[in-house]
mmCIF file of the N, C-alpha and C atoms, coordinates in Angstrom:
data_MODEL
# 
_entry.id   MODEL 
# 
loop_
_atom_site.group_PDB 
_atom_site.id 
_atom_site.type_symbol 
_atom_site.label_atom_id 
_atom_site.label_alt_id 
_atom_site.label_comp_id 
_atom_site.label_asym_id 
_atom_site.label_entity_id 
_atom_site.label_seq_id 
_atom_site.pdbx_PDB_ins_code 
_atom_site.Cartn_x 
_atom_site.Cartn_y 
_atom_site.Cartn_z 
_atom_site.occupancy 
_atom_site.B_iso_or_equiv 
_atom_site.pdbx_formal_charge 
_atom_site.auth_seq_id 
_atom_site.auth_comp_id 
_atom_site.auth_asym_id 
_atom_site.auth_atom_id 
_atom_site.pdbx_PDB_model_num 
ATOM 1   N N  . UNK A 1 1  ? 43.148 -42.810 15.732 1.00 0.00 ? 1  UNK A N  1 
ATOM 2   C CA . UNK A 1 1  ? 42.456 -43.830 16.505 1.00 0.00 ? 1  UNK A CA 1 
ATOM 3   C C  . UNK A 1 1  ? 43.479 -44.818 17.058 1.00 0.00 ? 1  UNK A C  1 
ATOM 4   N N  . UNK A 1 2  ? 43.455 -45.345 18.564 1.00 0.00 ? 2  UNK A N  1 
ATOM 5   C CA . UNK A 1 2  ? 44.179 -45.855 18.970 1.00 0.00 ? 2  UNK A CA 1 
ATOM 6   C C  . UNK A 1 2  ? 44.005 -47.901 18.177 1.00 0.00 ? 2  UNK A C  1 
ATOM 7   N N  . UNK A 1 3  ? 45.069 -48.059 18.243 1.00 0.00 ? 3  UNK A N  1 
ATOM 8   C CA . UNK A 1 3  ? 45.323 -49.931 18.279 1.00 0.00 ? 3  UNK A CA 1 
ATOM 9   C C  . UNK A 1 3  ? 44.346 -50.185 18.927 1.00 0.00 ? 3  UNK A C  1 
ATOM 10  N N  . UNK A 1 4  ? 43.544 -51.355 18.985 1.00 0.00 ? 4  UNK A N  1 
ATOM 11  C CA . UNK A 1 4  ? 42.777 -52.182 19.749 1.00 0.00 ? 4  UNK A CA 1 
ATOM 12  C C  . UNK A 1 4  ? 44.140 -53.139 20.225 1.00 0.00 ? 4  UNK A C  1 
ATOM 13  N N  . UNK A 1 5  ? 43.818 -53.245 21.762 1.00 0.00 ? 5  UNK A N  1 
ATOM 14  C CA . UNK A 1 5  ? 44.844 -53.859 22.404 1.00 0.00 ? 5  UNK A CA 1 
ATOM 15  C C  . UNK A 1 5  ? 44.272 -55.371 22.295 1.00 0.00 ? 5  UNK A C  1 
ATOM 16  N N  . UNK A 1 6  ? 45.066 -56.542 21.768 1.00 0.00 ? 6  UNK A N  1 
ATOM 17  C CA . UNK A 1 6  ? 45.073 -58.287 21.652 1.00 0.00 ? 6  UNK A CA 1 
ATOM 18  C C  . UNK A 1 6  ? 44.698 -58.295 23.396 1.00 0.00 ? 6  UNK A C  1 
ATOM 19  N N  . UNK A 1 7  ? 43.682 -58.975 23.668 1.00 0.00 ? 7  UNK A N  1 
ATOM 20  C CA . UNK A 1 7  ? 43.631 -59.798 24.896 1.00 0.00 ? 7  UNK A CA 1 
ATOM 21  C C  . UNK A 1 7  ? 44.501 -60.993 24.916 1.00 0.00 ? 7  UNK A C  1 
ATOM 22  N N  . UNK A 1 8  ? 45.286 -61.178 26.333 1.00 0.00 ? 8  UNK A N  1 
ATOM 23  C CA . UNK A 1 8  ? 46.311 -62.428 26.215 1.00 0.00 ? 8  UNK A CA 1 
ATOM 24  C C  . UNK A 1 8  ? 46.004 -62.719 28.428 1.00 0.00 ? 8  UNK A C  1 
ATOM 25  N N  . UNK A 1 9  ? 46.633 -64.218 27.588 1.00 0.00 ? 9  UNK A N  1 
ATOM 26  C CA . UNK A 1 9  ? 46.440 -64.705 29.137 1.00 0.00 ? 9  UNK A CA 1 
ATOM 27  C C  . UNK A 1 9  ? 46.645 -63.420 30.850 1.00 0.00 ? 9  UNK A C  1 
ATOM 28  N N  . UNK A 1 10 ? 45.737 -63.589 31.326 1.00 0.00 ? 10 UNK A N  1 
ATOM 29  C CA . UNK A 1 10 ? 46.091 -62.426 32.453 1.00 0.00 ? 10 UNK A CA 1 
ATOM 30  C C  . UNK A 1 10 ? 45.266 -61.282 32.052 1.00 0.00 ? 10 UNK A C  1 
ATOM 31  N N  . UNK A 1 11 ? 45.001 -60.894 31.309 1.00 0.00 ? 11 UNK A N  1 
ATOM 32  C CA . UNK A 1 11 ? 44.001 -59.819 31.047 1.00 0.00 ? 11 UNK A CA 1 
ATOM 33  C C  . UNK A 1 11 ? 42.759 -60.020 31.714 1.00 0.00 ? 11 UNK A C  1 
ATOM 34  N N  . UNK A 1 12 ? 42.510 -58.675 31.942 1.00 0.00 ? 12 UNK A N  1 
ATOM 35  C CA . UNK A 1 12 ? 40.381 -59.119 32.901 1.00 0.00 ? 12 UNK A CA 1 
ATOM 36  C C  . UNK A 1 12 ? 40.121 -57.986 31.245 1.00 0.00 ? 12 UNK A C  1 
ATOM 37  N N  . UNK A 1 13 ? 39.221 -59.078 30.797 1.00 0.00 ? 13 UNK A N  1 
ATOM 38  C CA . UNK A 1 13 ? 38.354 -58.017 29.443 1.00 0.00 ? 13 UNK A CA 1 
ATOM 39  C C  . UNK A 1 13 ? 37.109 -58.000 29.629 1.00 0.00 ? 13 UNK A C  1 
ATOM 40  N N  . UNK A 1 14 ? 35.924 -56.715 28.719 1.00 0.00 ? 14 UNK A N  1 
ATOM 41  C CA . UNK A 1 14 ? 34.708 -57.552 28.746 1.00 0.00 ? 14 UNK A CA 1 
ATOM 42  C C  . UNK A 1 14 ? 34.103 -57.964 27.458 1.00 0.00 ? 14 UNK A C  1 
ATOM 43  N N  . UNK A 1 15 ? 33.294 -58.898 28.086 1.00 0.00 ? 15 UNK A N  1 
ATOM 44  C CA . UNK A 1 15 ? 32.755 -59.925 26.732 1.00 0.00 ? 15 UNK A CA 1 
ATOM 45  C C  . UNK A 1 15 ? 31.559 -59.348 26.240 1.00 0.00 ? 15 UNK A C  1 
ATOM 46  N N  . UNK A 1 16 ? 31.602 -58.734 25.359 1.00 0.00 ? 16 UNK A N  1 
ATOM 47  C CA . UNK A 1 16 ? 29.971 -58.301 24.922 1.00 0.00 ? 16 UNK A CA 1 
ATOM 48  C C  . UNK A 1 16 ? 29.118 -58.493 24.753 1.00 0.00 ? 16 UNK A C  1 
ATOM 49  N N  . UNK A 1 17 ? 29.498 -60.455 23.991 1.00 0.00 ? 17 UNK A N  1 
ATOM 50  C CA . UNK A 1 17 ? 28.726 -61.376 24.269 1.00 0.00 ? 17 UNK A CA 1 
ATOM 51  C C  . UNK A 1 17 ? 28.026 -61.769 25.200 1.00 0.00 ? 17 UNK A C  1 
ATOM 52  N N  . UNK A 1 18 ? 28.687 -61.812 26.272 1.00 0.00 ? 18 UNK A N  1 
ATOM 53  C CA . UNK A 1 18 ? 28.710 -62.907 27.323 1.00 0.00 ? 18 UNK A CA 1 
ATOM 54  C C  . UNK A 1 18 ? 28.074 -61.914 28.158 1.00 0.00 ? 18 UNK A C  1 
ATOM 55  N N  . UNK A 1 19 ? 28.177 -60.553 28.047 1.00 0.00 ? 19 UNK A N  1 
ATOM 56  C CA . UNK A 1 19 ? 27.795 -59.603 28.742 1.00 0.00 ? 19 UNK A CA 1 
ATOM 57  C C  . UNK A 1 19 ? 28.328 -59.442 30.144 1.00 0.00 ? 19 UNK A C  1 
ATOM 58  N N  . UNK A 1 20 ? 29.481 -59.688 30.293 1.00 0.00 ? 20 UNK A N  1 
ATOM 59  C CA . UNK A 1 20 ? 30.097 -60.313 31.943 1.00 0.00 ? 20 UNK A CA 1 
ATOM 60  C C  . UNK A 1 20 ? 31.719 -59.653 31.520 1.00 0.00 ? 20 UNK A C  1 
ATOM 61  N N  . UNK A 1 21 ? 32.426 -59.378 32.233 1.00 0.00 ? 21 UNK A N  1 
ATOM 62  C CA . UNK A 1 21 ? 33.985 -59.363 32.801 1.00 0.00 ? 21 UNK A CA 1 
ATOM 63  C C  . UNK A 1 21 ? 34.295 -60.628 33.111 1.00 0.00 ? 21 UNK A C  1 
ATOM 64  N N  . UNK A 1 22 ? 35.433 -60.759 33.100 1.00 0.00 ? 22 UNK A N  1 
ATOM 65  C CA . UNK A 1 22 ? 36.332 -62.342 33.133 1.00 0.00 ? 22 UNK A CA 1 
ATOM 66  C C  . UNK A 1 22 ? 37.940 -61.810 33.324 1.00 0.00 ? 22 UNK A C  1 
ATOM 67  N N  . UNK A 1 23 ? 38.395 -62.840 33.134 1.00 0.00 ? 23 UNK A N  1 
ATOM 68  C CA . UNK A 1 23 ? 39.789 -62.907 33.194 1.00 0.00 ? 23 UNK A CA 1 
ATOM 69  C C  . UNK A 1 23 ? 40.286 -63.756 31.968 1.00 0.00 ? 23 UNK A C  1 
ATOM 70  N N  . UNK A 1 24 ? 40.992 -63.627 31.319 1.00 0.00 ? 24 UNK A N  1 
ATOM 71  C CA . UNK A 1 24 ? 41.550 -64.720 29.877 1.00 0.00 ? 24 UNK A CA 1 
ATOM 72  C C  . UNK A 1 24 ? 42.256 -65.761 30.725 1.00 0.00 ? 24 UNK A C  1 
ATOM 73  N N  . UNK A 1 25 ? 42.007 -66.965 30.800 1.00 0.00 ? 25 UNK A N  1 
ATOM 74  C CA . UNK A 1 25 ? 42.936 -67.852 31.331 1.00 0.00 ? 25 UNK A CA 1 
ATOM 75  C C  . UNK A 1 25 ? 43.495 -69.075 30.390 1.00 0.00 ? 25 UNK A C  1 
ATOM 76  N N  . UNK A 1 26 ? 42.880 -68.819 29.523 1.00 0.00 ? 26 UNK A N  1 
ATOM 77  C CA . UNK A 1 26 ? 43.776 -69.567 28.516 1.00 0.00 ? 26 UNK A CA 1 
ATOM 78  C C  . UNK A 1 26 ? 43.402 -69.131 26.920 1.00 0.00 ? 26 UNK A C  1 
ATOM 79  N N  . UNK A 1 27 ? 44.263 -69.736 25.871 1.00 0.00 ? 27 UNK A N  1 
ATOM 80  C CA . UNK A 1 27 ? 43.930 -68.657 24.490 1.00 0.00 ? 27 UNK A CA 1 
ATOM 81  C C  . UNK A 1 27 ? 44.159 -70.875 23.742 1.00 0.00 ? 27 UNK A C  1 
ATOM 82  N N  . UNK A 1 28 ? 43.162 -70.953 23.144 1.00 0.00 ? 28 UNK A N  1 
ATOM 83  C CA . UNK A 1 28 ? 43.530 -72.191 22.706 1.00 0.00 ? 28 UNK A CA 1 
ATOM 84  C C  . UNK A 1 28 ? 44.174 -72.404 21.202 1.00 0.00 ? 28 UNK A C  1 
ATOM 85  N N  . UNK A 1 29 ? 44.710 -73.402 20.442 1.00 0.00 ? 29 UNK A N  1 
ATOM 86  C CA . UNK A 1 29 ? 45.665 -73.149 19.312 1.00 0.00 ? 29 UNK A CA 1 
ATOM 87  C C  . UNK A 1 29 ? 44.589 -72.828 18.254 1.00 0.00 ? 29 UNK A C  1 
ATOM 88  N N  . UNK A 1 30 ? 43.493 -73.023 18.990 1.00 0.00 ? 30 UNK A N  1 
ATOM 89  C CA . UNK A 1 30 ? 42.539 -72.496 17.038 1.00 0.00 ? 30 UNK A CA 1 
ATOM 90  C C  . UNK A 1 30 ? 41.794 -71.358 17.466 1.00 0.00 ? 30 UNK A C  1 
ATOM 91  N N  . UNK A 1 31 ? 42.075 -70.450 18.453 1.00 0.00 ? 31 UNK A N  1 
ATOM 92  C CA . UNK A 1 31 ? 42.246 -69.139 18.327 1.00 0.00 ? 31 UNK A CA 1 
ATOM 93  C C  . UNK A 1 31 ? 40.759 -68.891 19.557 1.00 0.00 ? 31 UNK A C  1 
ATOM 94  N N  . UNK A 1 32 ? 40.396 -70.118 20.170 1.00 0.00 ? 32 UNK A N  1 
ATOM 95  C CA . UNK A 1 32 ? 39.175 -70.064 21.303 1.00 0.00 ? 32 UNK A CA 1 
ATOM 96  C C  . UNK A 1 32 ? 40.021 -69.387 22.510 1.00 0.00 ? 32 UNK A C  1 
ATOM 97  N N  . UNK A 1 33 ? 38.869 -68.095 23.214 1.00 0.00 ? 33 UNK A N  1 
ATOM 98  C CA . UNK A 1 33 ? 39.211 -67.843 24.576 1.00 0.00 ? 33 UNK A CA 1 
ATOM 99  C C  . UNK A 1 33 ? 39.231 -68.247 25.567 1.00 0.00 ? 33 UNK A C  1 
ATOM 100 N N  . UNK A 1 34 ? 39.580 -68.930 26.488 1.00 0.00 ? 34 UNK A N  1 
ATOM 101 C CA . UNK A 1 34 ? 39.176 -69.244 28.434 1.00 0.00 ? 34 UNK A CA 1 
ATOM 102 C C  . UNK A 1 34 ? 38.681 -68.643 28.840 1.00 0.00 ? 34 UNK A C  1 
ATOM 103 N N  . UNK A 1 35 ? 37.727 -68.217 29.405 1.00 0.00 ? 35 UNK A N  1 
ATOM 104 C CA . UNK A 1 35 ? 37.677 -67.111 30.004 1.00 0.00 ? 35 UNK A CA 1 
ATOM 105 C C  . UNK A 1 35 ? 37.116 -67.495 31.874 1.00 0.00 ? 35 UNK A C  1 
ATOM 106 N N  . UNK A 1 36 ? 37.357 -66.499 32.595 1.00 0.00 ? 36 UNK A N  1 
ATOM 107 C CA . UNK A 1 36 ? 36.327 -67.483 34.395 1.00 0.00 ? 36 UNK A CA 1 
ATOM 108 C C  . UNK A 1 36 ? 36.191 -65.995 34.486 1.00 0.00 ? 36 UNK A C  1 
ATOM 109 N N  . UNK A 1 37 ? 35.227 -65.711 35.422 1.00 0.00 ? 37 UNK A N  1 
ATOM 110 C CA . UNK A 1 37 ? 34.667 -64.604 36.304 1.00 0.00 ? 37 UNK A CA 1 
ATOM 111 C C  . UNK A 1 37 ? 36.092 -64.065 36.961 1.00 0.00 ? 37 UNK A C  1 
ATOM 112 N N  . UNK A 1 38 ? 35.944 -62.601 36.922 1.00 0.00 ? 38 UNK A N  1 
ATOM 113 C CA . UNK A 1 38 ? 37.122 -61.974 37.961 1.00 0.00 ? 38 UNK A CA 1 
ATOM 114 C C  . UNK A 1 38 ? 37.124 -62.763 39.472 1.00 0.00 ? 38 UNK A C  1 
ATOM 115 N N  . UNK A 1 39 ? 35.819 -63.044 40.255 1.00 0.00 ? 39 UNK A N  1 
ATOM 116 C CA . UNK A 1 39 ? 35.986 -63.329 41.559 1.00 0.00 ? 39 UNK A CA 1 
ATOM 117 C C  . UNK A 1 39 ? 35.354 -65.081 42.097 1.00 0.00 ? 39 UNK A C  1 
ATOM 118 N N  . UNK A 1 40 ? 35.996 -65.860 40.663 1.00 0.00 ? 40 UNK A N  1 
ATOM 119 C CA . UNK A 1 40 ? 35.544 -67.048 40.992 1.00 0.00 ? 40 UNK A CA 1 
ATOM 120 C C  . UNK A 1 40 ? 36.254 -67.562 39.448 1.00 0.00 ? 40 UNK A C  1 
ATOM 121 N N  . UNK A 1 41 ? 37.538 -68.514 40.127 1.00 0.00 ? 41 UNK A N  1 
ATOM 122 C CA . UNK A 1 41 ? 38.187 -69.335 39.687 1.00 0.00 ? 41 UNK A CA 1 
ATOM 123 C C  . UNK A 1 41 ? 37.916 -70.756 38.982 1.00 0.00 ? 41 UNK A C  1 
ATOM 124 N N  . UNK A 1 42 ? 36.471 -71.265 39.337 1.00 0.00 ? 42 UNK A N  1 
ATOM 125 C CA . UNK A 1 42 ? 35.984 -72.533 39.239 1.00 0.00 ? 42 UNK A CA 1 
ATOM 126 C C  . UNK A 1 42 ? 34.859 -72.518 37.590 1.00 0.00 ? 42 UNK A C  1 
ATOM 127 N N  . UNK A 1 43 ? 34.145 -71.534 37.886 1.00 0.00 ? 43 UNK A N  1 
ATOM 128 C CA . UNK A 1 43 ? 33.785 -71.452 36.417 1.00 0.00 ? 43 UNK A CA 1 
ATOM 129 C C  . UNK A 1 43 ? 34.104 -70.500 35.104 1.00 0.00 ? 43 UNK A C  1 
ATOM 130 N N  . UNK A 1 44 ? 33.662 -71.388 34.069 1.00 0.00 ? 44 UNK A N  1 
ATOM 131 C CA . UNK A 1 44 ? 34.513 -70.932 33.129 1.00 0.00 ? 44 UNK A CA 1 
ATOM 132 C C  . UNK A 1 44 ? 33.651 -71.118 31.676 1.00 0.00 ? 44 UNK A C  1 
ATOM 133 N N  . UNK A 1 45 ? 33.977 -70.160 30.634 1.00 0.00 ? 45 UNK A N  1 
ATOM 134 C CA . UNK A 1 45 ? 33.232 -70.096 29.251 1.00 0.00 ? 45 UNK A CA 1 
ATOM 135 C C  . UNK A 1 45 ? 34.005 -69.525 28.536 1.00 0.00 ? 45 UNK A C  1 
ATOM 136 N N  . UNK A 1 46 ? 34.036 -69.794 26.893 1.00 0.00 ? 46 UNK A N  1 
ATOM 137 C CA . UNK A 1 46 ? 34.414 -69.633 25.931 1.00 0.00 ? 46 UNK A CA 1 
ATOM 138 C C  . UNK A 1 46 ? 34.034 -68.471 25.182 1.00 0.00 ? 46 UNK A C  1 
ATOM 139 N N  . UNK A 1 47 ? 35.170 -68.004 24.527 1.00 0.00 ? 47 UNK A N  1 
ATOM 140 C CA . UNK A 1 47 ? 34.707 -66.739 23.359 1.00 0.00 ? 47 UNK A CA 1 
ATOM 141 C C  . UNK A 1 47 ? 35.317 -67.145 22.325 1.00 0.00 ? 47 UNK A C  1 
ATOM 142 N N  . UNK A 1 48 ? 34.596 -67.337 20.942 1.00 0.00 ? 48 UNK A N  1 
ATOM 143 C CA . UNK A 1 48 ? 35.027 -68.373 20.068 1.00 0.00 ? 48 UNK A CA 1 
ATOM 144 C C  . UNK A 1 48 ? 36.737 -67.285 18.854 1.00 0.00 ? 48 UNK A C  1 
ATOM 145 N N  . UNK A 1 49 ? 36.749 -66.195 19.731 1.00 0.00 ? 49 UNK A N  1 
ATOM 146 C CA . UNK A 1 49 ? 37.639 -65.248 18.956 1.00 0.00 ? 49 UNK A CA 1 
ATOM 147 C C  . UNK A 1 49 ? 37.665 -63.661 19.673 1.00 0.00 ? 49 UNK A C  1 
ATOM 148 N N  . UNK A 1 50 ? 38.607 -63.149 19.465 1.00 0.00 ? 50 UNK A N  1 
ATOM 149 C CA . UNK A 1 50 ? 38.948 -61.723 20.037 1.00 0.00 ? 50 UNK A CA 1 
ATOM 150 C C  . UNK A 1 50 ? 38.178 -60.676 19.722 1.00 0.00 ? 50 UNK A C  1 
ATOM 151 N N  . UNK A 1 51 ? 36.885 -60.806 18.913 1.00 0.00 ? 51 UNK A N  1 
ATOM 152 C CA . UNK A 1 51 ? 36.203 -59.830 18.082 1.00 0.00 ? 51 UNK A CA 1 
ATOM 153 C C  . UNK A 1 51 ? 35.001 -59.326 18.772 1.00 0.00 ? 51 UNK A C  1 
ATOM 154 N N  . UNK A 1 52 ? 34.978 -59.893 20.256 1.00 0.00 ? 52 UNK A N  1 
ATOM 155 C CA . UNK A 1 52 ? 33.949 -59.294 21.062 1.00 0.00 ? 52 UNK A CA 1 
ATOM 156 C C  . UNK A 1 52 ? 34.731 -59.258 22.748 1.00 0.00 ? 52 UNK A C  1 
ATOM 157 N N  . UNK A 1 53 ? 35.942 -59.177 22.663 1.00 0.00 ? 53 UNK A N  1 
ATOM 158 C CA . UNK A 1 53 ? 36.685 -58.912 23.439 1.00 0.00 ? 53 UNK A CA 1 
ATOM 159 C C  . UNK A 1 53 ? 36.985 -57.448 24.044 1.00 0.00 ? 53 UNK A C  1 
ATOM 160 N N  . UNK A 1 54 ? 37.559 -57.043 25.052 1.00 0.00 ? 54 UNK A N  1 
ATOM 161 C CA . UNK A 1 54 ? 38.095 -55.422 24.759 1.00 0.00 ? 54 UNK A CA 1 
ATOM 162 C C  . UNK A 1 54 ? 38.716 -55.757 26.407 1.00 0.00 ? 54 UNK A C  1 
ATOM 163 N N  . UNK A 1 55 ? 40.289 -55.621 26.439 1.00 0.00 ? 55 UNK A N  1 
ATOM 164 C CA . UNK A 1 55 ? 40.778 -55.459 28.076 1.00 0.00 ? 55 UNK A CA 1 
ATOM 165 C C  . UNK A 1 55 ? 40.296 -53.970 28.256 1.00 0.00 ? 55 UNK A C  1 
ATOM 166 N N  . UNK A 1 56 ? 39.966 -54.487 29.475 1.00 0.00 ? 56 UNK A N  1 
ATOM 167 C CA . UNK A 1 56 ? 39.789 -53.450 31.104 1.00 0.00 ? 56 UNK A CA 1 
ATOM 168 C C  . UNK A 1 56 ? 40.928 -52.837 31.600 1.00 0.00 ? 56 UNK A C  1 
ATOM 169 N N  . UNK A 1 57 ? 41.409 -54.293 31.773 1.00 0.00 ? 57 UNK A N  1 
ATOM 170 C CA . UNK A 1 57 ? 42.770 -54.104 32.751 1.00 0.00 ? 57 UNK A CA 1 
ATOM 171 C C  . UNK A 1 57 ? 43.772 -55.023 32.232 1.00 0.00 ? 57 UNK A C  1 
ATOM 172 N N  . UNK A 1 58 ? 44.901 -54.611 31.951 1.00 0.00 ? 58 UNK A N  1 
ATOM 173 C CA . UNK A 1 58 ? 45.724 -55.328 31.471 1.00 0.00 ? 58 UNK A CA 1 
ATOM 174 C C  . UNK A 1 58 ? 47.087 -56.810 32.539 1.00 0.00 ? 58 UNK A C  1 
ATOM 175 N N  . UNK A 1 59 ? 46.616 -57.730 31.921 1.00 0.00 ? 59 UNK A N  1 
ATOM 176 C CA . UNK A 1 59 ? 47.942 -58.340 32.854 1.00 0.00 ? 59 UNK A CA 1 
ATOM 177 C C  . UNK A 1 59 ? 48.823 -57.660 33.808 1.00 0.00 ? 59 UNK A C  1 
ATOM 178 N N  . UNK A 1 60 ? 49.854 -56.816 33.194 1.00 0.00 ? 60 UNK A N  1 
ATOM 179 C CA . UNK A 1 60 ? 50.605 -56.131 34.257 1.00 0.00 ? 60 UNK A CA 1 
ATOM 180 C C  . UNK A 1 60 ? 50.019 -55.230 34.872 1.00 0.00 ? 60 UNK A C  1 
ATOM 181 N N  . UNK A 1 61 ? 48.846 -54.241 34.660 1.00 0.00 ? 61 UNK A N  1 
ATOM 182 C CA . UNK A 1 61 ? 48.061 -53.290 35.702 1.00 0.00 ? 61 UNK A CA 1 
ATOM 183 C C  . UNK A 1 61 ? 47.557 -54.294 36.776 1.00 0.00 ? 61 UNK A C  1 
ATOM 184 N N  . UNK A 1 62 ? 47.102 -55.092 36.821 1.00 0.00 ? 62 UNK A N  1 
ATOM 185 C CA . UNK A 1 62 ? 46.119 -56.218 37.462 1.00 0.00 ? 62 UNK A CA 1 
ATOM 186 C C  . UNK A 1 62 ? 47.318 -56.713 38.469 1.00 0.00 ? 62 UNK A C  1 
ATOM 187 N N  . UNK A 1 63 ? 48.943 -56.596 37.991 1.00 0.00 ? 63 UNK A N  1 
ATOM 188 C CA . UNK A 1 63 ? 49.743 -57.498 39.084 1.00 0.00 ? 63 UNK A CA 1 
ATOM 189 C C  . UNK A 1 63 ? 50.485 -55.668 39.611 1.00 0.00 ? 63 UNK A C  1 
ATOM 190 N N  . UNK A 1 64 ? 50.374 -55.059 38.837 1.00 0.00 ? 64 UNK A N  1 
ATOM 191 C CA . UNK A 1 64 ? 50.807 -53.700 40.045 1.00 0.00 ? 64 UNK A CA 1 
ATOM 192 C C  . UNK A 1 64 ? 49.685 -53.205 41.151 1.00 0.00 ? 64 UNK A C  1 
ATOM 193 N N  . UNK A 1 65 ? 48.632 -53.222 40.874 1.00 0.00 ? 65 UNK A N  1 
ATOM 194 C CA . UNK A 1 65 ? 47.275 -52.869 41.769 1.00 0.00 ? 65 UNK A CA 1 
ATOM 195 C C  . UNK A 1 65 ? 47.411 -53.551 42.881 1.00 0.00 ? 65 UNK A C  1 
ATOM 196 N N  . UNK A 1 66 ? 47.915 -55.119 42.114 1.00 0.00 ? 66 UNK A N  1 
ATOM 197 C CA . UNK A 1 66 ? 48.022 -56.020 43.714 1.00 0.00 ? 66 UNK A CA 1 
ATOM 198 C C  . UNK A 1 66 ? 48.920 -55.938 44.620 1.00 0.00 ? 66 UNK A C  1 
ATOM 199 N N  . UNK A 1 67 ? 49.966 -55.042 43.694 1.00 0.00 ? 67 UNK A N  1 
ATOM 200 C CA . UNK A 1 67 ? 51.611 -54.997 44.587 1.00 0.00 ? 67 UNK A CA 1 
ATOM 201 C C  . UNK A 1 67 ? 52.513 -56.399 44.063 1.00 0.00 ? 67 UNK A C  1 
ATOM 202 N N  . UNK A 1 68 ? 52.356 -56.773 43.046 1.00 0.00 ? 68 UNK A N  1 
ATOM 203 C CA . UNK A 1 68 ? 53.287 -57.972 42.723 1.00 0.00 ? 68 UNK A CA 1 
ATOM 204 C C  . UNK A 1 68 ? 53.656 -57.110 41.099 1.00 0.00 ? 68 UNK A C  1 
ATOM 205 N N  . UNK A 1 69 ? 55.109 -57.257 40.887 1.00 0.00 ? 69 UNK A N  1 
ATOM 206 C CA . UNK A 1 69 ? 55.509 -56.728 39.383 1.00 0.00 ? 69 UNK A CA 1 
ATOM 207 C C  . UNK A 1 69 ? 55.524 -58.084 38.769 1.00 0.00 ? 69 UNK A C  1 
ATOM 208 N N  . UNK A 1 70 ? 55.568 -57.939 37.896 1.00 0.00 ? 70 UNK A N  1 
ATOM 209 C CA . UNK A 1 70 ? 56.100 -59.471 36.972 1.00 0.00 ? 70 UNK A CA 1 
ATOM 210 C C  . UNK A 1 70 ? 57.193 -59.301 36.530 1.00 0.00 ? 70 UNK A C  1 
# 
């Protein structure tokens, strides 16, 4: 069975909770997610931990698709 891959800033995951795709835009020091919609920057909600998380697309897939490497 493969690793479950850590969601980290830049990742688009989906929330199982939340029932929605997002983007991680920030990871806070007591372990809360950021999360905003893939196609809207302005709003934004919390996942109180990684345990209903799962990336889609990873940070660097997300900046090769676009044509930018990191």
């Amino acid at each position: 069975m493969p690793e479950r891959e850590t969601p980290w800033v830049g990742d688009q995951v989906r929330d199982r909770d939340a029932g929605q795709e997002g983007i991680v835009n920030d990871v806070r020091p007591d372990g809360t997610y950021v999360l905003r919609p893939v196609h809207n920057r302005f709003h934004h909600w919390t996942a109180p931990n990684a345990d209903a998380l799962e990336v889609t697309v990873s940070r660097e897939e997300r900046l090769r698709l676009r044509g930018t490497e990191p």
